[in-house]
C-alpha positions as CSV (number, residue, x, y, z in Angstrom):
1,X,-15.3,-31.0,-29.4
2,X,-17.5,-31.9,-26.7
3,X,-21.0,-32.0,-27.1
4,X,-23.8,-30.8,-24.9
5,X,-27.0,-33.1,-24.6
6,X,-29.5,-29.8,-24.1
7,X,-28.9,-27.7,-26.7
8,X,-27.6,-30.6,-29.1
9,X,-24.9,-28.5,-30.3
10,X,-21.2,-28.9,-30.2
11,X,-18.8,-26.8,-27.3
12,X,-15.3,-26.0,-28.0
13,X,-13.0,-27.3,-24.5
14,X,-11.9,-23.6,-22.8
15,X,-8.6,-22.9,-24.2
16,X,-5.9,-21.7,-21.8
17,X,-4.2,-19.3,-21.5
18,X,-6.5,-16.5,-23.4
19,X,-5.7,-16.0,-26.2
20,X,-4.5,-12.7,-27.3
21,X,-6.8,-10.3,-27.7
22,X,-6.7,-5.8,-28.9
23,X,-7.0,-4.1,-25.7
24,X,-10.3,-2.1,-25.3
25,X,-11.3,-0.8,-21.5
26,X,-13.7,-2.7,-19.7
27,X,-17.3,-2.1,-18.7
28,X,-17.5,0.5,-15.7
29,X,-20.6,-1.1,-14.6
30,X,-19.3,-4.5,-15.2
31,X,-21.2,-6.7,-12.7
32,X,-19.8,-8.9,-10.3
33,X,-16.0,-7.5,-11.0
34,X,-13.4,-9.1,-8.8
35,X,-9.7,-9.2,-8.1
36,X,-8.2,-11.4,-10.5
37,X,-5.6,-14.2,-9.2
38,X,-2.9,-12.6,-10.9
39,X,-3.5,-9.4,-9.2
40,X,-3.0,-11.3,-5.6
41,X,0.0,-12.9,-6.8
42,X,1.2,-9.3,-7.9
43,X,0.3,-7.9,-4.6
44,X,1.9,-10.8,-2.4
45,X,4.9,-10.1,-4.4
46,X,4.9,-6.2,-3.9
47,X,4.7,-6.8,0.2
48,X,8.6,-8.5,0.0
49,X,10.1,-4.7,-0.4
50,X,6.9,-3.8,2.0
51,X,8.9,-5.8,4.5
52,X,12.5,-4.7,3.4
53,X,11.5,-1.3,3.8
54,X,10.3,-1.9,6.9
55,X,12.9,-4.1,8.4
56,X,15.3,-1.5,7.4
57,X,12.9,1.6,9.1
58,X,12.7,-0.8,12.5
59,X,16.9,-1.4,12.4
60,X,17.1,3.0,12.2
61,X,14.6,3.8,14.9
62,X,16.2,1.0,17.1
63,X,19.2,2.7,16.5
64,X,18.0,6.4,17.2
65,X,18.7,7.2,13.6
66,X,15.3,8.5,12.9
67,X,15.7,11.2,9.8
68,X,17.6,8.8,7.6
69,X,15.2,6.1,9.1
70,X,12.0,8.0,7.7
71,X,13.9,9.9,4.9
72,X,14.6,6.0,3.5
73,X,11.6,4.2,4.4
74,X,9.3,7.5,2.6
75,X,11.2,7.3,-0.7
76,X,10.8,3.4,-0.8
77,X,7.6,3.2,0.3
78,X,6.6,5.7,-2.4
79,X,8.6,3.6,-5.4
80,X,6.7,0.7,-4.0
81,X,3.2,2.1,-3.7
82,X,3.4,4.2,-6.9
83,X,4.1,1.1,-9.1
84,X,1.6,-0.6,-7.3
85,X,-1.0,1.8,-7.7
86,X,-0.7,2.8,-11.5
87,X,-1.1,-1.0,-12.0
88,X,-3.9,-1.5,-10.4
89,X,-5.8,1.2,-11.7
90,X,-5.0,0.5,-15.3
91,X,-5.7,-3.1,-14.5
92,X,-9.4,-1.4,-13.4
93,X,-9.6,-0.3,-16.6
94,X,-8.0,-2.9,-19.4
95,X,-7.4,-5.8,-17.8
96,X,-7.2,-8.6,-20.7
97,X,-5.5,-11.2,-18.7
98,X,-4.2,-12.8,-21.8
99,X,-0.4,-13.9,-22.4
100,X,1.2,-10.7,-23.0
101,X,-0.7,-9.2,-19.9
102,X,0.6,-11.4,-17.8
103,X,4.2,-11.9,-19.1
104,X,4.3,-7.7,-19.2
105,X,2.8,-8.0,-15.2
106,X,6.0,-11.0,-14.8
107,X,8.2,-8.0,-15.9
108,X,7.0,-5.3,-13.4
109,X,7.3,-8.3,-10.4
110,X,10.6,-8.8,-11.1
111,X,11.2,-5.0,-11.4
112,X,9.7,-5.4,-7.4
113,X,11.6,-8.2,-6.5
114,X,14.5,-5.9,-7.9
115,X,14.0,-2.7,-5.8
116,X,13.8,-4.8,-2.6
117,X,17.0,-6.1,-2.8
118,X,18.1,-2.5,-3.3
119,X,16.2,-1.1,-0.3
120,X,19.2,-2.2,2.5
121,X,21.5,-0.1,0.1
122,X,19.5,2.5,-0.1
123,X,19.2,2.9,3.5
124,X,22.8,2.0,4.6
125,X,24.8,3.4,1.9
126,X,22.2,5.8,0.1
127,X,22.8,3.8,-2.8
128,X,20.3,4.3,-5.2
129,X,21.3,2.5,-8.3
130,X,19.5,-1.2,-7.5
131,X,16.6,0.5,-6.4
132,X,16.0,3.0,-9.4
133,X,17.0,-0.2,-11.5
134,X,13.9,-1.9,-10.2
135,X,11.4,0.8,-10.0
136,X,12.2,2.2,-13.7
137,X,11.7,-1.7,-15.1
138,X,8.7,-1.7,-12.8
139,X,7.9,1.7,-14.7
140,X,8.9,1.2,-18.6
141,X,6.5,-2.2,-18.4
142,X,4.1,0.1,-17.7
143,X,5.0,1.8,-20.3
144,X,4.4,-1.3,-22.6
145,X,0.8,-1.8,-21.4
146,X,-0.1,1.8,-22.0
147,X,1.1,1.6,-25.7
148,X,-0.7,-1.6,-25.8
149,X,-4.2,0.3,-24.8
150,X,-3.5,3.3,-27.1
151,X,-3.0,0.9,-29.7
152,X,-6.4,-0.5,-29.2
153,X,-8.4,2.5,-28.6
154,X,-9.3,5.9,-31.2
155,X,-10.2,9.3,-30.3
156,X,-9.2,10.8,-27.2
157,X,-9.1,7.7,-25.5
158,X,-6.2,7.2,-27.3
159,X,-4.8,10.3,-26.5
160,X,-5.2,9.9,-22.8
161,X,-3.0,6.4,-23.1
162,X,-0.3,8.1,-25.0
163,X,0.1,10.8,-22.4
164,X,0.4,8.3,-19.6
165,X,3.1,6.5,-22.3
166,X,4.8,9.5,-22.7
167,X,4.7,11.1,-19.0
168,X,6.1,7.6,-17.5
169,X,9.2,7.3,-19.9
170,X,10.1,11.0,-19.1
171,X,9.8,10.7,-15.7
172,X,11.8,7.3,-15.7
173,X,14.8,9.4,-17.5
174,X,14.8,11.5,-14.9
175,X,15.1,9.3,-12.6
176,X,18.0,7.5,-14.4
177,X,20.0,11.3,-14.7
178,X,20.0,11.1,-11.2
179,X,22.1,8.4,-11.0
180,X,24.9,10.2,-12.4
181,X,24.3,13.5,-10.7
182,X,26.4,14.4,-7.7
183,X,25.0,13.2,-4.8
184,X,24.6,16.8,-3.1
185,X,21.9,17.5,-5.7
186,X,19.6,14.3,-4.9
187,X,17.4,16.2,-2.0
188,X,16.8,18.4,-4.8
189,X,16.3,16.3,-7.5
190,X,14.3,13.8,-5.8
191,X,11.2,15.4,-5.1
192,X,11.4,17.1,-8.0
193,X,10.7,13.5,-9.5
194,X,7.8,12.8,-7.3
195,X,6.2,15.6,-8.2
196,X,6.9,14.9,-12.2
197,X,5.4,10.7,-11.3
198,X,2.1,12.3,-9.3
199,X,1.4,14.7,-12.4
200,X,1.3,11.9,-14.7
201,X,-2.3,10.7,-14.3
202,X,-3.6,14.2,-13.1
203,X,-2.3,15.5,-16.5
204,X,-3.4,12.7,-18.5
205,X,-6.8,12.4,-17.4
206,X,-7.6,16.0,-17.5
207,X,-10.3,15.5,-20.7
208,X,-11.2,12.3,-20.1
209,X,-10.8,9.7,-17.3
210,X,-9.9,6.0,-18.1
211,X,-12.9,3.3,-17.3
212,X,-11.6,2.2,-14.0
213,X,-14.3,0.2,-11.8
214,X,-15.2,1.5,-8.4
215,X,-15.9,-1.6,-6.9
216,X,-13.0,-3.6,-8.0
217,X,-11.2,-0.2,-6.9
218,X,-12.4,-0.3,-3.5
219,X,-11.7,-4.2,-3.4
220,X,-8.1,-3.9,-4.9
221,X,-7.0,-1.3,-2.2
222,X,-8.5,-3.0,0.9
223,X,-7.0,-6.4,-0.2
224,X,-3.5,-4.4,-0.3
225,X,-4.4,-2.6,3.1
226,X,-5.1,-6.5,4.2
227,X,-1.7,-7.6,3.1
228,X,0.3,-5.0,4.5
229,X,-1.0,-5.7,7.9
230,X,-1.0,-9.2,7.6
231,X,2.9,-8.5,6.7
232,X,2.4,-6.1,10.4
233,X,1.2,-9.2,12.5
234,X,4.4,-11.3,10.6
235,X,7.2,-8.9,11.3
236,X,5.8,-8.2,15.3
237,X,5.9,-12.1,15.2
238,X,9.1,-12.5,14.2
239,X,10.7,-10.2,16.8
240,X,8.9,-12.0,19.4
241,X,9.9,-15.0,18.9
242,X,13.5,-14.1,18.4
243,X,13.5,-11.9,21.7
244,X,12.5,-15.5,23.4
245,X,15.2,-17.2,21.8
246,X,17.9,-15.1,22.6
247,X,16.7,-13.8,26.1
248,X,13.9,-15.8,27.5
249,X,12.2,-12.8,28.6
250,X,8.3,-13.1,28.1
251,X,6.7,-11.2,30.9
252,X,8.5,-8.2,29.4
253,X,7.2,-9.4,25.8
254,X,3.3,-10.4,26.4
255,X,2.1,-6.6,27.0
256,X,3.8,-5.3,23.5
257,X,2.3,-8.7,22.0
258,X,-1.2,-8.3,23.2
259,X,-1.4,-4.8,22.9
260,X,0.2,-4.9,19.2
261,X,-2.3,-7.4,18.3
262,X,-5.1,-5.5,19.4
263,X,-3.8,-2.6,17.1
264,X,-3.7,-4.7,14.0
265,X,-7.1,-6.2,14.7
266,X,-8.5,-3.0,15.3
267,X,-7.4,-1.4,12.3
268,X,-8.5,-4.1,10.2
269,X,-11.8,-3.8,11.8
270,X,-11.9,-0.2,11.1
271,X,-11.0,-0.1,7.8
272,X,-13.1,-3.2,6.5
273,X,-16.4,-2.2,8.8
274,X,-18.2,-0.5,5.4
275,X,-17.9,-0.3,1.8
276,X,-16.9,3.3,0.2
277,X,-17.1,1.3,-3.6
278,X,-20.0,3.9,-4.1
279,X,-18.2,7.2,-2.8
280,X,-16.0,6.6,-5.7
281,X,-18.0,8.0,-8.2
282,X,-15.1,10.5,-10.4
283,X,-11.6,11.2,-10.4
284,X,-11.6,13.8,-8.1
285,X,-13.0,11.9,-5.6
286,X,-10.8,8.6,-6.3
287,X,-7.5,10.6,-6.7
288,X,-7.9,11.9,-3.7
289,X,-8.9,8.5,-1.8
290,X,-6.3,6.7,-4.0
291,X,-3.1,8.8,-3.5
292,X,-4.1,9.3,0.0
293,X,-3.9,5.7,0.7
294,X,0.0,6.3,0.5
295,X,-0.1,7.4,4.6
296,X,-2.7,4.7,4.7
297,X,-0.6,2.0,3.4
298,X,2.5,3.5,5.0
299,X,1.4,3.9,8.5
300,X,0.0,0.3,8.6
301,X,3.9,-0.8,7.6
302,X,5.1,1.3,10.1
303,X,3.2,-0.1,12.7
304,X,4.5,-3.6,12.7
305,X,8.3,-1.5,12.7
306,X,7.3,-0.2,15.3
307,X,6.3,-3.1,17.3
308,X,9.8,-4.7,16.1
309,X,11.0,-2.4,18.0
310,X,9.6,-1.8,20.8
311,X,9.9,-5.6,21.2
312,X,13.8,-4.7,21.1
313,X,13.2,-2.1,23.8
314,X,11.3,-4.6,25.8
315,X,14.6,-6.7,26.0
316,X,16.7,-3.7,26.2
317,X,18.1,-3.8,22.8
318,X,17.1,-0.9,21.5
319,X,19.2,2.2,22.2
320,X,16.8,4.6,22.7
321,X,14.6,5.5,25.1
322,X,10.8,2.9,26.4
323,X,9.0,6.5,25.4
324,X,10.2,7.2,21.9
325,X,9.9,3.2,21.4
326,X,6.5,3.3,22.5
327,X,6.2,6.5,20.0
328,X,7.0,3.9,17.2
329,X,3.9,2.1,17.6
330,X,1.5,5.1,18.9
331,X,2.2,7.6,16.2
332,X,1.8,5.5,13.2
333,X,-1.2,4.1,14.7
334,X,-2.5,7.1,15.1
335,X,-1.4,8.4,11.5
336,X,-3.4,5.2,10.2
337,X,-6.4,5.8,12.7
338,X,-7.0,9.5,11.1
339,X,-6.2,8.8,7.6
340,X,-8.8,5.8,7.7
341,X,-11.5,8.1,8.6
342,X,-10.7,10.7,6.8
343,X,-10.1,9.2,3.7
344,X,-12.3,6.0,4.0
345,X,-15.3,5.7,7.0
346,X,-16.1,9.1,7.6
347,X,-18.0,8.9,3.9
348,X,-20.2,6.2,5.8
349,X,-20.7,7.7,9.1
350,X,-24.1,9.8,10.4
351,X,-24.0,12.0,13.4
352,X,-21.2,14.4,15.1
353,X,-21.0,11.4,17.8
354,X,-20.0,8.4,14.7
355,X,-17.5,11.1,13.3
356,X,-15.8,11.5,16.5
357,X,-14.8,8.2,17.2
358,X,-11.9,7.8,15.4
359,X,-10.6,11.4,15.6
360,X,-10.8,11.5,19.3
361,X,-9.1,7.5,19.8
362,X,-6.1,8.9,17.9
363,X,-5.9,11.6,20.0
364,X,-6.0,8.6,23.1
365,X,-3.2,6.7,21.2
366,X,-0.7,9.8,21.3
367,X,-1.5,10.1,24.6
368,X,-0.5,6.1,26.0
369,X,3.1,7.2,24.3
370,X,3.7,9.0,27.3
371,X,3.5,5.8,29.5
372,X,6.5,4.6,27.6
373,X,6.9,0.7,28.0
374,X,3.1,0.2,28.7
375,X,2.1,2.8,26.0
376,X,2.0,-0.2,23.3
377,X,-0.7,-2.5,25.7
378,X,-2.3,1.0,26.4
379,X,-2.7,2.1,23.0
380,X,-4.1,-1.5,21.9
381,X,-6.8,-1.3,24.6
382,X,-8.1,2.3,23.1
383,X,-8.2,1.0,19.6
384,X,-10.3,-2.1,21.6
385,X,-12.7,0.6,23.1
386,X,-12.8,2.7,19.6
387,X,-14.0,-0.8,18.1
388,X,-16.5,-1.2,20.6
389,X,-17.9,2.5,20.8
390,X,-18.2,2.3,17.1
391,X,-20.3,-1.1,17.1
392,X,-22.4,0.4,20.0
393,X,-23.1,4.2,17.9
394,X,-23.9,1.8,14.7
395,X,-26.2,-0.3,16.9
396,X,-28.4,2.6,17.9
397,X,-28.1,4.3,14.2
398,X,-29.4,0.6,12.8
């Protein structure tokens, strides 16, 4: 015991880890609430099969194989961002952080780590079976913590964790009959099953909602929004430097480098310009904004694909056409572009002349696809301009 001079009374060291502790939700007003460092660890974890995925989508659209490109990279990117998003939210809500909270959250990163050595099957062989291995662990340790919180709560609290218990394990043995089904009954199956995971939450938070914090909501998601791009800028990087390597071309390269790093910058910049924390005030508000952050997250990941190849084209690699690589880049931009401010910025925006901004630069985007191998330089200098017209309309609102 160590003893403190002011008060003259003894103070036990911190002990660490926590000790454990019954699982009750946490304060929705809770000031000062913060991403944890275990949820960063979690997330940098969850953007490895971000980069499979992606890495795969880039090796299909270089190829011209775009359906089974975008079929693949959909379905993954959903296994991914589902998991990831029913953690965080309960982690919103009962967040302990004591030992078996964190060895339950070492379970549903290894489930990750898992699915993204199954991604290159799934898109090269359709095979599903590594994948679904590592999204149903990922899944059934979610499972765990939601037993955990009903068996620490009374009342229709209680209730609400049991359905989320319950919904989970029946959509994970659906997902596990699949396997064995024949595989002309997978197109049908499959969304069948995202259908069944989206219900989940709508259905068990129909009486009440779980005590998930707005802030720490808003804060979770951009962090994730700031990791996938960062993952963006790494992947464009990558091809880069390899196309140097191997063919010494860099004239070719530096418009598709500048442009591309324009586009990342920009849509950092646009997403992180104002806080939408207090727009988040019930469920139907944040389920929309939270499952719509699937395109978001999505389309920023398919941007840096899309600069992977269009680097490829650059070198004449890629075996399809300068204008559908520059549509790689453009139309996911785009995608993100609208999504952002329809989901996000528009809630923060005054005026028909603010609201425009981002509509009408999306709409500039698609367009710089026609230019075909200076549609990646052209579409970073629009997102440049939408930047600057947005400072200038917030300068004269301020």
């Amino acid at each position: 015991m160590a003893s403190d001079p002011a008060a003259g009374a003894p103070r036990p060291h911190p002990v660490d880890p926590r000790p454990v502790r019954r699982m009750v939700p946490r304060d929705r007003d809770e000031p000062h609430r913060v991403a944890t460092p275990l949820e960063l660890f979690f997330d940098l974890c969850f953007v490895v099969a971000v980069g499979q995925a992606g890495r795969e989508l880039a090796h299909s659209l270089a190829a011209g194989h775009y359906g089974e490109g975008l079929r693949g990279f959909a379905l993954a990117f959903f296994a991914i961002w589902w998991a990831w998003m029913n953690f965080t939210w309960f982690a919103s809500a009962y967040d302990v952080d004591d030992v078996p909270y964190r060895l339950t959250t070492l379970v549903q990163i290894a489930g990750v780590l898992i699915l993204a050595a199954g991604v290159p099957r799934l898109f090269t062989a359709q095979d599903f079976v590594l994948a679904i291995t590592g999204y149903v662990v990922m899944r059934l340790a979610m499972v765990t913590q939601w037993l955990r919180a009903a068996a620490g709560e009374r009342g229709e609290a209680r209730g609400v964790a049991l359905r989320y218990a319950a919904g989970i394990t029946l959509c994970q043995a659906g997902w596990v009959v699949m396997l064995v089904l024949p595989d002309a009954a997978r197109p049908y199956v499959i969304p069948v099953g995202v259908v069944c995971e989206l219900a989940v939450p709508v259905v068990a938070e129909l009486r009440m909602q779980t005590a998930w914090h707005p802030h720490h909501i808003a804060e979770r998601y951009g962090l994730f929004t700031l990791i996938v791009l960062g993952e963006t800028v790494a992947a464009a990087t990558v091809a880069v430097q390899s196309a140097v390597d191997e063919h010494e071309e860099l004239g070719r390269l530096v418009p598709v480098a500048v442009g591309g790093l324009l586009i990342c910058f920009a849509a950092w910049w646009i997403y992180f310009a104002r806080s939408v924390h207090a727009h988040l005030r019930s469920n139907r508000q944040a389920f929309a904004w939270g499952y719509g952050h699937y395109v978001v997250f999505a389309s920023a990941a398919a941007i840096g694909t899309g600069l992977e190849v269009a680097v490829e084209s650059a070198v004449h690699k890629a075996e399809i056409s300068e204008t559908a690589a520059a549509a790689t880049v453009t139309v996911p931009t785009a995608v993100y572009l609208l999504t952002v401010w329809f989901l996000h910025s528009r809630h923060t925006k005054r005026g028909a002349l603010a609201q425009s901004i981002a509509p009408a630069g999306a709409v500039l985007v698609l367009a710089c696809t026609a230019l075909g191998a200076s549609g990646v330089l052209a579409a970073g200098l629009v997102c440049a301009l939408m930047v600057s017209a947005g400072l200038l309309v917030h300068g004269r609102e301020g």
